[in-house]
N, C-alpha and C positions, 0 to 999 in steps of 0.2 A: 504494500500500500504506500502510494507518496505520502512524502514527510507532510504536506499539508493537509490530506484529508486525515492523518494519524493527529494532527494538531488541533484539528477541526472536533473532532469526535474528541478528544482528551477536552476541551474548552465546553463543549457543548454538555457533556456527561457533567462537567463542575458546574456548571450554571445551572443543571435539572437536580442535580444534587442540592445547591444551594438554597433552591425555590420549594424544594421539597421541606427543605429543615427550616426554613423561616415560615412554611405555613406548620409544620408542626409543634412550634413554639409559638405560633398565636395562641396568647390566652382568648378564653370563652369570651370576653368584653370586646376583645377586638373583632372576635369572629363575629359575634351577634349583633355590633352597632350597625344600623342603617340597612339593615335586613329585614327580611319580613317571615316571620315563623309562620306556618299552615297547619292549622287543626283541622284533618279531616274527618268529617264524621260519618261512622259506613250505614246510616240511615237518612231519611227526607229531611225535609226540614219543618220544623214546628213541634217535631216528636220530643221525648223527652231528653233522649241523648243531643238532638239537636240545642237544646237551649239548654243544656247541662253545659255544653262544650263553647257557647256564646257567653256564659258567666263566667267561664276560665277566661277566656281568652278578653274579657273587657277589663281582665284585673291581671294576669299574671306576669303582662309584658316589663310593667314597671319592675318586678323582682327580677327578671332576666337580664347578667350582667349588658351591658349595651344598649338596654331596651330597646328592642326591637319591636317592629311594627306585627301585630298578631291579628290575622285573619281566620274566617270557619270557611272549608268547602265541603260541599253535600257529595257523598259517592257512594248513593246506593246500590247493593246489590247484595244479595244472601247474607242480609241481615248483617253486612260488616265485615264480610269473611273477604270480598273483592277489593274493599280499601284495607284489609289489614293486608292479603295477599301484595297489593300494593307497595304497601311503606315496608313490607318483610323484603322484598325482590326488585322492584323498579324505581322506589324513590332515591333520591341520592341520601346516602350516610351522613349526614352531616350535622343531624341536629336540629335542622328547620321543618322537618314534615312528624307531626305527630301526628297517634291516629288515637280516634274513640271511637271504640266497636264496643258491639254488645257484649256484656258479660260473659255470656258462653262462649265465648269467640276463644280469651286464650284453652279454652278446657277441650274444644271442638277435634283438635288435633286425636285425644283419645277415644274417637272412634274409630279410629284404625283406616281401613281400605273405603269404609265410607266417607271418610273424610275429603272434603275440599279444599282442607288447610293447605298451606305452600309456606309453611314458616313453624321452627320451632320455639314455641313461647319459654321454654328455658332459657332461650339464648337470647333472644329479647329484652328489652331495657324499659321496663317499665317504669311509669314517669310519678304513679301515683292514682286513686281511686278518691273522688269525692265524696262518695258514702256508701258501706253497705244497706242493698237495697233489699226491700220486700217486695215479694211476686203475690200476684193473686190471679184466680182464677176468676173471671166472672160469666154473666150470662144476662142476656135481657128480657124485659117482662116476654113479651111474644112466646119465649123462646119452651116455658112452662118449667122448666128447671128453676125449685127455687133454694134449692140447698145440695150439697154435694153427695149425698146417700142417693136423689134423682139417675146421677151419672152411671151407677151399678147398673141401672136398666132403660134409661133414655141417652138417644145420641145428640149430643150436642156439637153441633157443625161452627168449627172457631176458626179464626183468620190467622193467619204466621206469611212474615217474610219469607226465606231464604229457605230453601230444602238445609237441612243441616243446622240451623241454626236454635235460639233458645223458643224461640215462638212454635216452631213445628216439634224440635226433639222432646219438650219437655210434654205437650199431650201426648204425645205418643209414649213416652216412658212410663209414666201416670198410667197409661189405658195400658200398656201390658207390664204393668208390676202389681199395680191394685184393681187392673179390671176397669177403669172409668173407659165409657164408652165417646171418646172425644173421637170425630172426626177434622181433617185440617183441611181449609182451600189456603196454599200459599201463592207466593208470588206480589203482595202487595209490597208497596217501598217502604212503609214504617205504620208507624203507630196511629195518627192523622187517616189514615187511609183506610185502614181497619175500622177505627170509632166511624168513619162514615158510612160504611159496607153493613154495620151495626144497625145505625138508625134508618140506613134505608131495605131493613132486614133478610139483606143477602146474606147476613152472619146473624150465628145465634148466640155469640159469645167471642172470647180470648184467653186462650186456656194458661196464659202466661202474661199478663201485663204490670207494669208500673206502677205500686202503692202513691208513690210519690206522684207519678203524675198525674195520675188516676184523680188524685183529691185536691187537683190542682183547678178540677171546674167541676168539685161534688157535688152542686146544686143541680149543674143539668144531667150531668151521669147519673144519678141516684133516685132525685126528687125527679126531674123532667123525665128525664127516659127511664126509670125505673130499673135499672141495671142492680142486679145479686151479685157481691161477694160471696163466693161456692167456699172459700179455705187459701190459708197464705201458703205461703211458699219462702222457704231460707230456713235458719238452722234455729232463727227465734221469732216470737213474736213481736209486731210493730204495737208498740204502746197505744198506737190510733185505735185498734184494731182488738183488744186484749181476749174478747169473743168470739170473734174467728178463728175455727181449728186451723192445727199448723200441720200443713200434710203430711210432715213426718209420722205423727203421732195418730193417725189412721191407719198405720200399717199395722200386719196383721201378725206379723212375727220378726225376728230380728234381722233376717237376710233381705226381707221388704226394708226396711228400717234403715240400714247399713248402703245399699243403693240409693237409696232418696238423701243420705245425710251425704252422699260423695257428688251426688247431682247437683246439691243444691248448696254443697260449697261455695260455688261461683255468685252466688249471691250477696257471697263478702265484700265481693268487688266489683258495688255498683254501677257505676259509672269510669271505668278504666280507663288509662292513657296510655302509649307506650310510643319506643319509636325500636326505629331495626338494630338489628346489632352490627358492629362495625361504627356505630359511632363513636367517635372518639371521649372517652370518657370523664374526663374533665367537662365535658359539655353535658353530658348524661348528669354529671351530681347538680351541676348548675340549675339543670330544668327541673331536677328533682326538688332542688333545695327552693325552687322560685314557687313550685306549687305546694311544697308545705309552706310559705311562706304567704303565698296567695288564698290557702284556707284558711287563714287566721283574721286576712286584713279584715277591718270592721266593713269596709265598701262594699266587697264581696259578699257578706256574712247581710247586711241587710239588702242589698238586692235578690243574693238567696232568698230572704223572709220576702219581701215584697212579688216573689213572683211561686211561692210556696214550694220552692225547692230547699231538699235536705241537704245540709252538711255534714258529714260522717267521715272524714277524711283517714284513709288508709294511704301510709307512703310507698312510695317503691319499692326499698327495700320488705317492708312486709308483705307487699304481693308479691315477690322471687320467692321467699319461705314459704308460704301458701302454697304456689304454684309448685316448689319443688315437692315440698309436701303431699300433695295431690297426686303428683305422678310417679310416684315410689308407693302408692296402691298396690297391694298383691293383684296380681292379672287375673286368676277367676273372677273376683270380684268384679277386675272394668270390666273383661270378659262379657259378664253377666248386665251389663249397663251398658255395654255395646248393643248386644242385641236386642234389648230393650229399646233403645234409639234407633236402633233400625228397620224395625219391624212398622213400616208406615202403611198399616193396612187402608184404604178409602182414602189414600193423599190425593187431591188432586191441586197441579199448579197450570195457574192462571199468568198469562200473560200481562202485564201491566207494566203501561209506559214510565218510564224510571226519569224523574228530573234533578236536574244537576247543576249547581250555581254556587256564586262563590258571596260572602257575604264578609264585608271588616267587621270585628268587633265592633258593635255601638255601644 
């Protein structure tokens, strides 16, 4: 090789060296100044993880060293599994794309060959949980269901997102561990979309929805439309609620018992963040430390109260312990909760137009 292209290559290799090692000694403040971080949330918008994710993001920018500018965009699809698939695989590592999926999202991976996952939540950098939340099942007047003993012997036809997700797996686990007879139509893009299918009685229920958001307009959900709480869902009961059985505690023996308390783990971690792995980790404690830091501020904590969302904050680090937790199960047991989640007898999925927008924090 001539001495100058041997020159050329020696200068060129120092210079990509050098650019290399001066972006890897940016601290977090200089990488995040004049940037703009992305909350993507893998449901519609107006649902409750959507406006879960629009209270982070109008508060958490200021604890981000550089503050940076923090936007929500909507990317619906299988309930959160295509925007987590997303920020696991195609978004760039760097710290500015985080994603809020549904709860069952990180847990989805442990259905094995049914799974849609493309990302392992081990390895995942999760950012923090705004509260653990309560599931309930419910049902509308129409529907003649008016307490959960009904389900032994009446089908109740419910609405769920994403095949795989927490809206379809979890009737279907319910209908074959204790027999409730839930039928699913999925395919809608969130929650919004469901409560309308409801009132214009193409749905006779939601065998998996939102305490929190649920009672975020209980006048008309309850009083108007006349909608039953059937029994909660999570490992306790919501203080709202102290009369409502707790699915657990309808099982019939300890093996029922012990499937429902590993399903409904994920309920620890309401509202989830995470970003992929491969971030560089001094940026991972930064986002960490801004959103414990942004569930404390008083700003945050009354627009929470004024828009009747919980705060229940779980940090990062205690979702990885969970999470490792969780998946150190002895296998008959997932085993046995696998095929319960699989078994989707009467699923049928509906084609529905999925929309997609990007909105700044207001």
């Amino acid at each position: 090789m001539p001495i100058r292209k041997i020159l050329t290559a020696i200068i060129t290799a120092g210079a990509l060296a050098t650019f290399t090692s001066a972006a890897t000694a940016q601290t977090p403040e200089e990488f995040f100044k004049n940037q703009t971080v992305t909350i993507y949330v893998g449901l519609s918008v107006g649902g409750g993880y959507d406006l879960n994710a629009r209270l982070v993001a109008r508060h958490i920018g200021k604890y981000i060293p550089g503050n940076p500018t923090v936007v929500v965009k909507n990317m619906p699809g299988g309930g959160g599994l295509v925007m987590t698939n997303y920020i696991a695989n195609a978004a760039p590592k760097n710290g500015l794309h985080i994603g809020a999926p549904q709860r069952g999202v990180p847990f989805e991976p442990m259905l094995g060959d049914a799974s849609n996952a493309k990302f392992d939540p081990l390895k995942m950098n999760w950012i923090g949980s705004v509260n653990a939340d309560t599931s309930v099942a419910i049902a509308t007047r129409a529907s003649g269901v008016t307490k959960w003993q009904d389900l032994l012997k009446k089908e109740l036809i419910v609405g769920g997102s994403g095949v795989g997700t927490e809206t379809v797996v979890v009737p279907y686990v319910l209908r074959n561990v204790l027999g409730f007879q839930f039928k699913v139509i999925s395919g809608y893009p969130g929650s919004s979309e469901i409560a309308l299918a409801m009132q214009r009685g193409e749905l006779d229920g939601k065998g998996a929805a939102s305490w929190t958001s649920l009672k975020q307009n209980a006048k008309q959900t309850f009083e108007v439309d006349g909608t039953v709480v059937l029994f909660q869902m999570g490992l306790r009961k919501h203080p709202d609620i102290p009369n409502v059985p707790l699915v657990t505690d309808l099982a019939t023996n300890d093996d029922q018992r012990k499937i429902l308390e590993l399903q409904f783990t994920a309920f620890e971690l309401g509202r989830p963040y995470v970003v992929s792995d491969g971030v560089p980790a001094d940026r991972v404690t930064a986002l960490r430390r801004a959103f414990d830091a942004a569930m404390k501020d008083k700003d945050l904590l009354a627009d929470a109260e004024k828009q009747g969302l919980e705060v229940n904050p779980t940090t990062g680090e205690e979702m990885q312990v969970i999470l490792t937790r969780v998946y150190a199960t002895p296998k008959p047991l997932v085993a046995r909760l696998q095929e319960a989640a699989r078994d989707t007898t009467g699923l049928t999925e509906l084609k529905v137009e999925k929309k997609e927008g990007d909105k700044p924090a207001q």
